[in-house]
N, C-alpha and C positions, 0 to 999 in steps of 0.2 A: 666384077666377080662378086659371088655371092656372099655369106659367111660361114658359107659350109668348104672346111676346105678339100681341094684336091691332090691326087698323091699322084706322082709318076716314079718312078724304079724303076733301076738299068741294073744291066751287070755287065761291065765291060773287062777283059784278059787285061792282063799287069803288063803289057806292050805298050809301048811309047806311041804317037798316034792317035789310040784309043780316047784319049781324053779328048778330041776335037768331037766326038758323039756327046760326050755328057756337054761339053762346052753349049755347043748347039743346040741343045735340048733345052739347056735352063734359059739360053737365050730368046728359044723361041715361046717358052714358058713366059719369061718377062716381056715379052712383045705383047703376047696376048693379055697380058695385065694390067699393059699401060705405063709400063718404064719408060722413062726418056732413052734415045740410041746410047748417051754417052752412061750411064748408068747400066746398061745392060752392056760394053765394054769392059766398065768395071768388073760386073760378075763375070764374063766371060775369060776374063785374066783369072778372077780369084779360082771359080773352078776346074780350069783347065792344071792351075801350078799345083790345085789339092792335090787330084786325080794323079799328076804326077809325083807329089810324094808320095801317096799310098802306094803306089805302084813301085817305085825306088828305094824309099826306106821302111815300109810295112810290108808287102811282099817279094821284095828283093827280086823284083823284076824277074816272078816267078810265074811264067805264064799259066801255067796249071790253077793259082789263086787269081781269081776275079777281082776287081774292085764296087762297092755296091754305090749307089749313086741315088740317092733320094731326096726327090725337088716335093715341098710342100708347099702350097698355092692357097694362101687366104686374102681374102677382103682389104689387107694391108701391105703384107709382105711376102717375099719368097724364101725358102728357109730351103739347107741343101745342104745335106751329109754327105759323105765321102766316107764308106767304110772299109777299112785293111784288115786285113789278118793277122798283122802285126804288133807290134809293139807300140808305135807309132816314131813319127821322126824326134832327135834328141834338139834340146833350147827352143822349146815351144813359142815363137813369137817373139823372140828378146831380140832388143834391138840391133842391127849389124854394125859395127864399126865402121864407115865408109872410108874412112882415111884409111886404116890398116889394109882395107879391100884394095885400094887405089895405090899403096904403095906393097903391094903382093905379101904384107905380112901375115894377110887369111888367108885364104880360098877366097877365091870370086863367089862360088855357089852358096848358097846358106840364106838366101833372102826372103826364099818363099813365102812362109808364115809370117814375117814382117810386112811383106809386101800386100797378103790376102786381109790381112787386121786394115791396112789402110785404106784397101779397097771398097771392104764390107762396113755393113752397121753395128754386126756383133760377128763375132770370132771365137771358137775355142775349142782346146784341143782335148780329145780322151785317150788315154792311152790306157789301154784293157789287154793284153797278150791272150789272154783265155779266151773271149766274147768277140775280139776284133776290135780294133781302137776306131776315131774315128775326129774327122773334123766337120764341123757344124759353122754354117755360114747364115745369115740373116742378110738381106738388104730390103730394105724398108720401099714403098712405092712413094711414098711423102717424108725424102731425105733432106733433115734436117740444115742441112751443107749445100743444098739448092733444089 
């Protein structure tokens, strides 16, 4: 790739499903980059669990609101928003207690943003109600971890 970057944008319905397009997309995005398979796994996890928070706790699985989906393409890395409508989901990235999980005193679900921070090289989350909030993902093409 060059160092001029490139942009792709989706809009996919707040329908469960839909996230396998954006999945697919940034994957075939990091193919053509030069990611390793297991490293474009990774994105593939972290984009797919975004798309489904937007969709569940930003638009409350509101088909009428879209989710936007923007893969940026440079020279190094791939960079991929995830935008809602909403507020965004509540305990940004903090860590889950796996014991309390294991012994039913959480909820099982809650892992997402944990799980996309481990996946990716930078993670974070905006929560904007008026604008659309939004999470931002980086995975680097020379990651540091291998």
């Amino acid at each position: 790739m060059d160092n001029n970057p490139s942009t792709i944008e989706l809009h996919i319905p707040s329908r469960l499903g839909y996230e396998k397009i954006a999945m697919n997309t940034a994957a075939s995005a990091a193919r053509i980059m030069g990611f390793t398979d297991e490293r474009i796994e990774d994105l593939k996890t972290a984009v797919a669990e975004a798309c489904i928070n937007a969709m569940e706790h930003g638009n409350k699985l509101d088909e009428s609101l879209s989710v936007g989906v923007v893969l940026s393409m440079n020279a190094d890395s791939l960079e991929v928003k995830v935008v809602d409508t909403g507020a965004g989901a509540p305990g940004h990235g903090m860590a889950p207690d796996i014991d309390k999980k294991m012994h039913e005193e959480e909820k099982a679900r809650g892992m997402g943003m944990f799980l996309i921070q481990s996946l990716v090289d930078e993670a974070e989350w905006v929560s904007s109600p008026r604008t659309g909030s939004y999470a931002r993902m980086v995975i680097h093409l020379h990651h540091a971890g291998g």
